[in-house]
C-alpha positions as CSV (number, residue, x, y, z in Angstrom):
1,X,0.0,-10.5,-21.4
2,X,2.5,-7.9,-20.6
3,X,5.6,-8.2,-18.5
4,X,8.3,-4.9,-17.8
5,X,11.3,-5.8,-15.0
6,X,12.2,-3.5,-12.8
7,X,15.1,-2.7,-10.2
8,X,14.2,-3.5,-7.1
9,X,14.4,0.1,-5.2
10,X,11.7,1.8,-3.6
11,X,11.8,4.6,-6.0
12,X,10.3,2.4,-8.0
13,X,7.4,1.2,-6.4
14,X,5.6,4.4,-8.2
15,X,6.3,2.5,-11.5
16,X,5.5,-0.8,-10.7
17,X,1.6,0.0,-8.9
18,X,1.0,2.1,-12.4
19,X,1.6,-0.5,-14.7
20,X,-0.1,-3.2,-12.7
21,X,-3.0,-0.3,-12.2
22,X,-2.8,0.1,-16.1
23,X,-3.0,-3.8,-16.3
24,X,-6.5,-3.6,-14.0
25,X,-7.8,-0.7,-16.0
26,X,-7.0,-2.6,-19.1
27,X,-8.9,-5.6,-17.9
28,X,-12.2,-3.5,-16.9
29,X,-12.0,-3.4,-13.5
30,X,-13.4,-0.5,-11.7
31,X,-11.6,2.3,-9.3
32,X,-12.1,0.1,-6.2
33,X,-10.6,-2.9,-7.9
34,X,-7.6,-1.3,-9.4
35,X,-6.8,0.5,-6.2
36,X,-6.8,-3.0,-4.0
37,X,-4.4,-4.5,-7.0
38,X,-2.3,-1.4,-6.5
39,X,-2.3,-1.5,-2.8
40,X,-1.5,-5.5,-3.1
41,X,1.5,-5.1,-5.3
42,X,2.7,-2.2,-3.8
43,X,3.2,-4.2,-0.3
44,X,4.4,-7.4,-2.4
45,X,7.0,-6.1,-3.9
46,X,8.0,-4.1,-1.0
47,X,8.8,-7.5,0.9
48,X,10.8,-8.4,-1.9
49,X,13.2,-5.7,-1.6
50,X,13.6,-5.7,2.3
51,X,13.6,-9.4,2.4
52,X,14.2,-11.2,-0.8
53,X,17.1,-8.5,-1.3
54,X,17.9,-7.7,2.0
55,X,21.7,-7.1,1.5
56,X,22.1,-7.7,-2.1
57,X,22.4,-4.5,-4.7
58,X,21.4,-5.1,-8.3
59,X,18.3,-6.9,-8.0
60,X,15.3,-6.8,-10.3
61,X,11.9,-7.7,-9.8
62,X,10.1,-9.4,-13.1
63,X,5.9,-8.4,-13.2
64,X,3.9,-9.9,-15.6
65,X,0.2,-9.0,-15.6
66,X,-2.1,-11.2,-17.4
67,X,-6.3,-11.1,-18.4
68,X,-8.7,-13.6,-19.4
69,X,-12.6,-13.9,-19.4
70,X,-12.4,-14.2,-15.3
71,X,-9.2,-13.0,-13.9
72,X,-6.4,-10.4,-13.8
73,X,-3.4,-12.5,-12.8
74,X,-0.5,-10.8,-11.7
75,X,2.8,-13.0,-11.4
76,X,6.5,-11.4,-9.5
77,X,9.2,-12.9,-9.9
78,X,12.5,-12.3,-8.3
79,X,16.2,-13.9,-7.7
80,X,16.7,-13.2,-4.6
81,X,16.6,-14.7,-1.2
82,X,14.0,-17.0,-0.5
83,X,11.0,-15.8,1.1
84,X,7.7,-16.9,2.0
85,X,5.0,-14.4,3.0
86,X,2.6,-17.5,4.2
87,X,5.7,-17.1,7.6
88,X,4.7,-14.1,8.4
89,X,2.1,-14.5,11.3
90,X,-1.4,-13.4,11.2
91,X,-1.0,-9.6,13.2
92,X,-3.4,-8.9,16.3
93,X,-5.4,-6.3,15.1
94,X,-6.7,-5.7,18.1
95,X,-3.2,-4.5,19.8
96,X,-2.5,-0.9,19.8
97,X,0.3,0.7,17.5
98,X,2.6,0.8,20.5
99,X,2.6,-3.2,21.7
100,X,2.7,-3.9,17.7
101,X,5.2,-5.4,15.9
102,X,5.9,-3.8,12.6
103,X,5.3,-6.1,9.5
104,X,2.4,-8.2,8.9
105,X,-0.2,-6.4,8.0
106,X,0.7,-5.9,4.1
107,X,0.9,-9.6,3.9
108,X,-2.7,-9.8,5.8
109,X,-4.5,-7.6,3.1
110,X,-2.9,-9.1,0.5
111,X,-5.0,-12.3,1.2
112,X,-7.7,-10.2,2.0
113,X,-7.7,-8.3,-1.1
114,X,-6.6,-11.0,-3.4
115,X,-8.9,-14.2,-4.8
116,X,-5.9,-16.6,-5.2
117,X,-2.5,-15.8,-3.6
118,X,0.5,-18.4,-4.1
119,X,4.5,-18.5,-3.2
120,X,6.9,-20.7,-5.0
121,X,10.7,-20.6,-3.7
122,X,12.5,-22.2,-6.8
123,X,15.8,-22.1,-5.2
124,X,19.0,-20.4,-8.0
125,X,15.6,-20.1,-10.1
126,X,14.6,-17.1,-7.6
127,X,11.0,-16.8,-6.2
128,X,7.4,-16.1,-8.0
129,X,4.2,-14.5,-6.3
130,X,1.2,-15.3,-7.8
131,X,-1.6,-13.1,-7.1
132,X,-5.2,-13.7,-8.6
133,X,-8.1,-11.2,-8.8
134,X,-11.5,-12.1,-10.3
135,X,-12.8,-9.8,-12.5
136,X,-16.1,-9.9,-11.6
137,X,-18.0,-10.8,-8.2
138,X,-20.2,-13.5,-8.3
139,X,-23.5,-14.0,-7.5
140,X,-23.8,-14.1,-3.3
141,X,-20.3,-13.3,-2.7
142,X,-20.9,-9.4,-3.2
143,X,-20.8,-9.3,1.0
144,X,-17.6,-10.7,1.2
145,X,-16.4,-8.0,-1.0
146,X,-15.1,-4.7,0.0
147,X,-11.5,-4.6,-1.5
148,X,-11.1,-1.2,-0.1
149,X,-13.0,-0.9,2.7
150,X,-11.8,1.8,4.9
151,X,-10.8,0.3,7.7
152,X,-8.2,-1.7,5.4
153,X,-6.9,1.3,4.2
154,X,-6.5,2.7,7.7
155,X,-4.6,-0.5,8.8
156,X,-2.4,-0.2,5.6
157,X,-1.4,3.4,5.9
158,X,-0.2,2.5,10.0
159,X,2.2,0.3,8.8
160,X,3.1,2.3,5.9
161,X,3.2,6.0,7.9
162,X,5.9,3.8,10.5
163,X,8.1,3.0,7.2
164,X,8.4,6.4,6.0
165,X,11.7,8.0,6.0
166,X,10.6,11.5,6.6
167,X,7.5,13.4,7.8
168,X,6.5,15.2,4.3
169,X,6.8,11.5,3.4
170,X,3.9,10.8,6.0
171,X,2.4,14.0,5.6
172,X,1.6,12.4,1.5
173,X,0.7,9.0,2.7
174,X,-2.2,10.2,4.9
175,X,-3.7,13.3,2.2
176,X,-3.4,10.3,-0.2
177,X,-5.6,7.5,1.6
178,X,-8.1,10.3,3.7
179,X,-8.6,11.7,-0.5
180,X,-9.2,8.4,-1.4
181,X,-11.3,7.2,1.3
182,X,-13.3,10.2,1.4
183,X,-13.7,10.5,-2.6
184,X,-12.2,14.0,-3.3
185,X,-9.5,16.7,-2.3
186,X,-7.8,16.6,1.0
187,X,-5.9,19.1,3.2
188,X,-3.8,18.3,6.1
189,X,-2.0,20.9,8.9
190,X,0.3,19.5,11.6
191,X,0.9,21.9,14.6
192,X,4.8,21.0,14.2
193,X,5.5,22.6,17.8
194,X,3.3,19.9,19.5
195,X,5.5,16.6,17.7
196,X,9.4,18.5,17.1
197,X,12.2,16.2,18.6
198,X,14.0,18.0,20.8
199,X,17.4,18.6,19.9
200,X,16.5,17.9,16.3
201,X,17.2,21.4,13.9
202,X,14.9,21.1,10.6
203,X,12.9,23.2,8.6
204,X,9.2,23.4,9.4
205,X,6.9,21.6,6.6
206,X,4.0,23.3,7.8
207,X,3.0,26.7,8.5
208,X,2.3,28.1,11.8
209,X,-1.3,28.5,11.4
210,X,-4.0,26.5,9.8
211,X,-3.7,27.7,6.2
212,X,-7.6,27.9,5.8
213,X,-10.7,29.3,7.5
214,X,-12.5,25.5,7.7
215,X,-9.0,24.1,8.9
216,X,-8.5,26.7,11.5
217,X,-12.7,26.2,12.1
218,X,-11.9,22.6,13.0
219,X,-8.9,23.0,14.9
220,X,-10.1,25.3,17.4
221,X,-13.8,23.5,18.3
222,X,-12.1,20.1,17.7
223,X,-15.1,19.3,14.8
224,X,-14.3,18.3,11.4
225,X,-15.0,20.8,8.8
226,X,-15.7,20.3,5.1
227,X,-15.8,22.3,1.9
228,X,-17.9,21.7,-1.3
C-alpha cells in the first residue's frame, strides 16, 4: 500500500496520474490498463477540485493505491464539499458538441473503465472515491473489455479540449491521445488564420505552412499521410 497527498491544483494532476500509473505498473498491469487507471483518476480528481473545492483554497486530495492477488484499488479522499459523481446524469452521446452540456462524460468512463466504483460523503470527515480495477480479465468477459478503446478516448479528449485554458494546451491534448491511439509519434498543424478571434492579438503557435512534406501532402488532397 502506498498513499502521497497532494494539493488540490490542476498543476498537479501530472503528479497524481504518475503515481497511480506507477501503482498500476507496480501491480503488473499492462499499457492499456495503466492508461484507463490514469485517464480514471485524472477526471476523478479533477471533479474534486472544481466541485469538492469549488471556492475553497488549501485543499488536499489524499490517494492511496493498493494491490492484492485480484485488484488494484485506488482510494481519494478529500475534505471538501460534498460531492457525488453517481448525480451527474448519464450524457447523450448521441448529441453533437454544440447541443452538449459540458461535464459528464469523465464520470461516464469512469464506470466504464473501472470494475467497482463507490462514493462515500462522510460529512466534516470529507469525501472518499473508491475505485477498483481487476487485475486480470476473466474467462468470457475479455469482450466486455476494451479499457481504452478509441472511441472512449475520443469522447474524453472533447470534454477535456473544451476545459483547456489555452490553444497550445489543446494543441497537447490531441498529439497526446491521436499518439496514443495510433501507437507511435504524432504531428499536428493548425492553419491558425482559418480559427483567430477577431479582435484578439496573440502570437501564432503554429507556423504558416505545414512543417513537413506528408503534412503539407495531406493538407492539400485532404488524405491522411503517414511516415514509418
Amino acid at each position: 500500500m502506498r498513499t502521497a497527498i497532494f494539493t488540490a491544483k490542476f498543476d498537479q494532476l501530472d503528479a497524481i496520474r504518475e503515481f497511480a500509473a506507477q501503482a498500476a505498473r507496480d501491480a503488473g498491469m499492462d499499457d492499456s490498463a495503466t492508461y484507463a487507471v490514469e485517464l480514471c483518476i485524472d477526471e476523478a480528481c479533477t471533479n474534486i477540485i472544481e466541485h469538492a473545492y469549488e471556492g475553497i483554497d488549501g485543499g488536499e486530495i489524499e490517494c492511496t493505491c493498493d494491490k492484492d492477488d485480484k485488484n488494484l484499488t485506488i482510494i481519494l479522499h478529500d475534505h471538501g464539499k460534498s460531492f457525488d459523481p453517481s448525480s451527474i446524469p448519464f450524457p447523450d452521446l448521441n448529441a453533437d458538441l454544440e447541443s452538449r452540456p459540458v461535464g459528464g462524460l469523465g464520470v461516464f468512463l469512469i464506470k466504464k473503465l473501472m470494475d467497482e466504483v463507490r462514493f462515500e460523503p462522510l460529512g466534516e470527515v470529507g469525501n472518499v472515491l473508491t475505485m477498483v480495477k481487476h487485475r486480470s480479465v476473466e474467462p468470457g468477459k475479455a469482450k466486455n473489455r476494451q479499457p481504452t478503446s478509441s472511441w472512449k478516448q475520443i469522447l474524453l479528449l472533447g470534454e477535456e479540449l473544451m476545459r483547456a485554458a489555452s490553444l497550445s494546451a489543446q494543441r497537447d491534448l490531441i498529439i497526446e491521445t491521436t499518439a496514443h491511439i495510433l501507437g507511435g509519434r504524432a504531428e499536428f498543424w493548425l492553419d491558425e488564420r482559418l480559427f483567430r478571434l477577431p479582435g484578439v492579438n496573440q502570437a501564432a503557435l503554429f507556423p504558416s505552412q505545414p512543417p513537413s512534406e506528408p503534412m503539407i501532402k495531406a493538407v492539400s488532397n485532404g488524405m491522411t499521410a503517414s511516415t514509418e
